[in-house]
MARSEVEX-747309 format. One line per field, with one value per residue: residue number from 1; x, z, y of N, C-alpha, C, O, CB in turn; chain. Coordinates in nm, 2 decimals, always signed. Last residue first. Glycine has a CB too. Example, Ala and Ser with C-alpha at 12.3 -4.5 7.8 and 13.67 -1.06 7.14 Angstrom:
BEGIN
n <- [2/1] $
nx <- [+1.28/+1.32] $
nz <- [+0.71/+0.78] $
ny <- [-0.22/-0.57] $
cax <- [+1.37/+1.23] $
caz <- [+0.71/+0.78] $
cay <- [-0.11/-0.45] $
cx <- [+1.29/+1.32] $
cz <- [+0.79/+0.78] $
cy <- [+0.00/-0.33] $
ox <- [+1.34/+1.42] $
oz <- [+0.80/+0.85] $
oy <- [+0.11/-0.33] $
cbx <- [+1.41/+1.13] $
cbz <- [+0.57/+0.90] $
cby <- [-0.06/-0.45] $
chain <- [A/A] $
//
This chain:
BEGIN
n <- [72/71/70/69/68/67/66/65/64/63/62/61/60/59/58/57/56/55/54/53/52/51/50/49/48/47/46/45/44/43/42/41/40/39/38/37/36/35/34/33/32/31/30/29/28/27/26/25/24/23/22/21/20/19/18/17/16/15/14/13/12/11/10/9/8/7/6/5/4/3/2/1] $
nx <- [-2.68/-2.60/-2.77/-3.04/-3.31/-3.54/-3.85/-4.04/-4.08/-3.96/-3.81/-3.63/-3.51/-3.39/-3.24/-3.06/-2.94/-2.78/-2.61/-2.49/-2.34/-2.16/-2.06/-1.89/-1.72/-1.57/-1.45/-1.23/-1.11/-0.84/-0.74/-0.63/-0.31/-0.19/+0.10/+0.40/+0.72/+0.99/+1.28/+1.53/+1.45/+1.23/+1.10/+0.75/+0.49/+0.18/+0.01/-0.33/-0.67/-1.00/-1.36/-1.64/-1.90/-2.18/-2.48/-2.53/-2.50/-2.33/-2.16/-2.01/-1.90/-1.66/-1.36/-1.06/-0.72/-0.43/-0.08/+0.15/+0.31/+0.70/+0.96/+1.28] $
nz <- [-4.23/-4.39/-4.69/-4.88/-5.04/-5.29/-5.32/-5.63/-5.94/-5.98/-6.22/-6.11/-5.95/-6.10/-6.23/-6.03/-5.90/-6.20/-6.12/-5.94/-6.03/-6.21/-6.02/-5.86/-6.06/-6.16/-5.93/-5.86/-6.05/-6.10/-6.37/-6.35/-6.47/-6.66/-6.77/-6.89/-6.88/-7.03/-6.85/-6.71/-6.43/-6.57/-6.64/-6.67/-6.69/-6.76/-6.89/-6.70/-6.72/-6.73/-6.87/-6.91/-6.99/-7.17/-6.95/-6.86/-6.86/-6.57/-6.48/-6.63/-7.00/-7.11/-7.31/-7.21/-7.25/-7.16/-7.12/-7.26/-7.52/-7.52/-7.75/-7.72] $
ny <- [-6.96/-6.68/-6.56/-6.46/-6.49/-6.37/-6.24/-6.38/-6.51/-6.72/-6.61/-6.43/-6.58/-6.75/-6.54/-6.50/-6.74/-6.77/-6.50/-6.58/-6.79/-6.62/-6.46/-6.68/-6.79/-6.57/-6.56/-6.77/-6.74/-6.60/-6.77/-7.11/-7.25/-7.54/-7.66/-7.89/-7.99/-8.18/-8.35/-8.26/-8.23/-8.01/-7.73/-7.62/-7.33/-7.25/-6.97/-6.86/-6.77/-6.66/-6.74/-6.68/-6.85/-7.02/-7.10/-7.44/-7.73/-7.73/-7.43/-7.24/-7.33/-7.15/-7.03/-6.90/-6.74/-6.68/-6.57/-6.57/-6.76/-6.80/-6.80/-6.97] $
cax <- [-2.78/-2.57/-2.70/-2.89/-3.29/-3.47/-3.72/-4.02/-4.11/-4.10/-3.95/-3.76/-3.61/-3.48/-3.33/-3.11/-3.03/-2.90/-2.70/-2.56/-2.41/-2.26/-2.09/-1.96/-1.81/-1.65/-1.51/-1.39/-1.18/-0.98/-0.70/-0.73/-0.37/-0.26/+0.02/+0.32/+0.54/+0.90/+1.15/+1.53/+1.50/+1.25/+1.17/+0.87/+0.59/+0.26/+0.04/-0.19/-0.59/-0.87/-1.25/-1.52/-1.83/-2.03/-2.39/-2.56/-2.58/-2.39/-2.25/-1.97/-2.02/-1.65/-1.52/-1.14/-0.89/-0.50/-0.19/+0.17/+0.20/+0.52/+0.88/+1.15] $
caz <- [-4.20/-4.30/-4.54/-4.89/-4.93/-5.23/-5.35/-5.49/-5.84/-5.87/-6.26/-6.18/-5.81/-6.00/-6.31/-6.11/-5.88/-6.20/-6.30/-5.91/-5.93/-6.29/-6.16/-5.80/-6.01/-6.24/-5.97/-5.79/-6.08/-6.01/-6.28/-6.36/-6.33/-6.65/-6.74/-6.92/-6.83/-7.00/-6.94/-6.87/-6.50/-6.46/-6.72/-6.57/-6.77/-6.69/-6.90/-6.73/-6.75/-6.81/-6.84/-6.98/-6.91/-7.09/-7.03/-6.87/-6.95/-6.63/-6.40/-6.51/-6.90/-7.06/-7.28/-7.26/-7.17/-7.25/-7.03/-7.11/-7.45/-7.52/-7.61/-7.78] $
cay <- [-7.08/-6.76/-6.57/-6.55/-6.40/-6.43/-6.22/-6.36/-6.32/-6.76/-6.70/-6.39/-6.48/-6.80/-6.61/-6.38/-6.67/-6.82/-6.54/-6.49/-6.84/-6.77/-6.43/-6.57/-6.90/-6.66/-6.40/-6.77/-6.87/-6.55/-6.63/-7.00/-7.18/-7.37/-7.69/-7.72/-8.01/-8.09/-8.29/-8.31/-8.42/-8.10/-7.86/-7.65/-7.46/-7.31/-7.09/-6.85/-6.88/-6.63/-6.76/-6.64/-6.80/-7.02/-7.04/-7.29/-7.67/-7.80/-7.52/-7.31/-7.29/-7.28/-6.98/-7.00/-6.74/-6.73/-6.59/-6.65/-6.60/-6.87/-6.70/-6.96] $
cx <- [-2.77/-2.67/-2.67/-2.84/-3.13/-3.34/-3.65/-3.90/-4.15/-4.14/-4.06/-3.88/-3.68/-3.55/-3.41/-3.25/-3.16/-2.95/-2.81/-2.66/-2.50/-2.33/-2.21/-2.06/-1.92/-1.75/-1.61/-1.50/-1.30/-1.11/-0.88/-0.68/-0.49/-0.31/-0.06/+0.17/+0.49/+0.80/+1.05/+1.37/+1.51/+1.35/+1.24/+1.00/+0.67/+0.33/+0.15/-0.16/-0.42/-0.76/-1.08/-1.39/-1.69/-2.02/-2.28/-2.49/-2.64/-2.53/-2.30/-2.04/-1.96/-1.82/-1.60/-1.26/-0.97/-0.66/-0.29/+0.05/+0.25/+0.45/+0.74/+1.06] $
cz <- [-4.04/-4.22/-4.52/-4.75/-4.94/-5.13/-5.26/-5.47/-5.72/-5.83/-6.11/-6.23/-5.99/-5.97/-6.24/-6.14/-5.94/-6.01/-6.25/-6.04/-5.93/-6.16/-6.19/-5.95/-5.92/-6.17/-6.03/-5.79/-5.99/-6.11/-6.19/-6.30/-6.37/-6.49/-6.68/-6.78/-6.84/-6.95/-6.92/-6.97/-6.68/-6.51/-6.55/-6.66/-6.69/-6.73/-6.83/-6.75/-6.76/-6.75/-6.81/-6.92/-6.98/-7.08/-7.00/-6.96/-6.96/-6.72/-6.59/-6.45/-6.73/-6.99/-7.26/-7.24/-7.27/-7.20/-7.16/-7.04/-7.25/-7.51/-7.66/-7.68] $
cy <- [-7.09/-6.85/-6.70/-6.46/-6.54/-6.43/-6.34/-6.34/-6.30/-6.58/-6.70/-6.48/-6.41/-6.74/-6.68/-6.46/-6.56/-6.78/-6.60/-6.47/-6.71/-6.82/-6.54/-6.53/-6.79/-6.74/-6.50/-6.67/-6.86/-6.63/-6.58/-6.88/-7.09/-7.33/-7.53/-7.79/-7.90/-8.07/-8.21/-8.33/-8.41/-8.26/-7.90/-7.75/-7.50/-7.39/-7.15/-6.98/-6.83/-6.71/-6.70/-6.64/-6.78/-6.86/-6.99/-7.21/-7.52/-7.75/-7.60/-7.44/-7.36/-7.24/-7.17/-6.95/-6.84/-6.72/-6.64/-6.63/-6.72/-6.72/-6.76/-6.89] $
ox <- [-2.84/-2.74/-2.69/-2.86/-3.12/-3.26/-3.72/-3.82/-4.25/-4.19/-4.18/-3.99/-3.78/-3.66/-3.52/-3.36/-3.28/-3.06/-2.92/-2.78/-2.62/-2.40/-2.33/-2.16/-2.03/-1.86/-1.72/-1.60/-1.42/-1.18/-0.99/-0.60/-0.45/-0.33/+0.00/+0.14/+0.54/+0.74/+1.01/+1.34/+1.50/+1.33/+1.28/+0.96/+0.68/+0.30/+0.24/-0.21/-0.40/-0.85/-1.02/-1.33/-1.65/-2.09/-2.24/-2.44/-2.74/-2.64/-2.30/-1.98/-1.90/-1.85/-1.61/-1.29/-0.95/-0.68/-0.23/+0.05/+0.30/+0.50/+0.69/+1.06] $
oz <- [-3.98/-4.14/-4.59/-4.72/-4.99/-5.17/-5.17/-5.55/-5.68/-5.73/-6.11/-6.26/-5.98/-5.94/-6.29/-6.09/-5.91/-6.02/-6.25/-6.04/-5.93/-6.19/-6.20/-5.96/-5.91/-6.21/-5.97/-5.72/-6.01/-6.20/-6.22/-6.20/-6.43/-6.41/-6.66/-6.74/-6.79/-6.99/-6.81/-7.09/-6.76/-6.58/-6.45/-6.74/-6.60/-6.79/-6.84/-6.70/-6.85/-6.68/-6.92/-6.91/-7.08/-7.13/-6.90/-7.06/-7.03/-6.66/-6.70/-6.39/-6.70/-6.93/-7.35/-7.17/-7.39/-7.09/-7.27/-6.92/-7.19/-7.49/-7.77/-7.55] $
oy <- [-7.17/-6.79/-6.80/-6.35/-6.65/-6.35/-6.40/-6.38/-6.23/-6.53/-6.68/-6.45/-6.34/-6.78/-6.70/-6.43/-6.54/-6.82/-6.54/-6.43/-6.75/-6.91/-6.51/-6.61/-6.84/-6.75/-6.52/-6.66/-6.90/-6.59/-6.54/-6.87/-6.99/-7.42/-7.43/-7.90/-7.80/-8.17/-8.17/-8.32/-8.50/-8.35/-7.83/-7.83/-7.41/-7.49/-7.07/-7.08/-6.75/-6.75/-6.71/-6.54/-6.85/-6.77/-6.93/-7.27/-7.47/-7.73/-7.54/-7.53/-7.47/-7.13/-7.26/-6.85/-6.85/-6.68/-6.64/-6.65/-6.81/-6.60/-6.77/-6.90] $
cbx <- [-2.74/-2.51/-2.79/-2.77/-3.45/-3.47/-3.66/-4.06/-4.23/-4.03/-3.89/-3.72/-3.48/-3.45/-3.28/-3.00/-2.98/-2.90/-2.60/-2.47/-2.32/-2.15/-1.96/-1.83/-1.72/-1.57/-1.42/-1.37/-1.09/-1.00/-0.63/-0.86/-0.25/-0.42/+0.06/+0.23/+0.49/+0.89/+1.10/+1.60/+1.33/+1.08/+1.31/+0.79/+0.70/+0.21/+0.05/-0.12/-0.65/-0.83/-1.28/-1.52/-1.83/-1.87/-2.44/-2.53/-2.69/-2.41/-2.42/-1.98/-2.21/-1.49/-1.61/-1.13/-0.99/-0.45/-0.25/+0.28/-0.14/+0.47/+0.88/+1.09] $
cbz <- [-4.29/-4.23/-4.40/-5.07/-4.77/-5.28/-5.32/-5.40/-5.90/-5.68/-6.31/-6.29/-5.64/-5.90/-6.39/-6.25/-5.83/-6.25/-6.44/-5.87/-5.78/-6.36/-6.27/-5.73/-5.91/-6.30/-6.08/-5.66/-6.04/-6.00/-6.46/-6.28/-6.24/-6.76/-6.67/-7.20/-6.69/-7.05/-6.97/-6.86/-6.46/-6.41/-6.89/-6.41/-6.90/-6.63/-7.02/-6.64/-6.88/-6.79/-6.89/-7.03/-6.78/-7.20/-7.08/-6.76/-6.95/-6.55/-6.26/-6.41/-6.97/-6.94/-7.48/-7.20/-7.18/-7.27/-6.94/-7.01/-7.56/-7.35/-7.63/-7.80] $
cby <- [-7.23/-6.70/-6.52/-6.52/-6.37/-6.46/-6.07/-6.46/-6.21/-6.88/-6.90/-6.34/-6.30/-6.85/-6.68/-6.34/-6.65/-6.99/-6.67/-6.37/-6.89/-6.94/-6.43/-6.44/-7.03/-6.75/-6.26/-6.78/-7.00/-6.33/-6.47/-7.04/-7.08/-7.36/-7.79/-7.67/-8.05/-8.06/-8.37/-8.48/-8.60/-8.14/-7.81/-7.76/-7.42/-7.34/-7.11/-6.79/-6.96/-6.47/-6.81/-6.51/-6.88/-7.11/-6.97/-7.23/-7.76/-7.89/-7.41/-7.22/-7.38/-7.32/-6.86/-7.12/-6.55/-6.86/-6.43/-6.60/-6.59/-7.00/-6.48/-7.11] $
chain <- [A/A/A/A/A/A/A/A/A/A/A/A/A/A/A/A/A/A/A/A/A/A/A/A/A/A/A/A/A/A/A/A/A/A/A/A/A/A/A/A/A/A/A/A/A/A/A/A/A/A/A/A/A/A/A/A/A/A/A/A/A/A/A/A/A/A/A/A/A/A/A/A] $
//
């Protein structure tokens, strides 16, 4: 039997934003006789870069100051 073997979801990153597009491989093992599927994000941290730079976006347009990111 041939599975796909990659998939993508549309998930918001942060709580009540907007989703994101996801891409995902599917994961199988048989072990002892049974089965387990299970997924791996593909560059999970492009997405979380993307959806963090969104809402800066939207911070430095409501207070129209710029905002400044470094090392603390």
């Amino acid at each position: 039997m041939k599975l796909f073997d990659r998939f993508a979801i549309g998930i918001p990153v942060f709580w009540g934003d907007a989703a994101y597009r996801v891409e995902a491989r599917l994961r199988y093992r048989v072990r002892e006789g049974k089965l387990s599927f299970w997924f791996e994000l593909i560059r999970a941290d492009k997405v979380l870069e993307a959806a963090a730079n969104a809402i800066v976006d939207k911070i430095t347009d409501a207070v129209q100051m710029p905002i400044f990111l470094g090392q603390p």
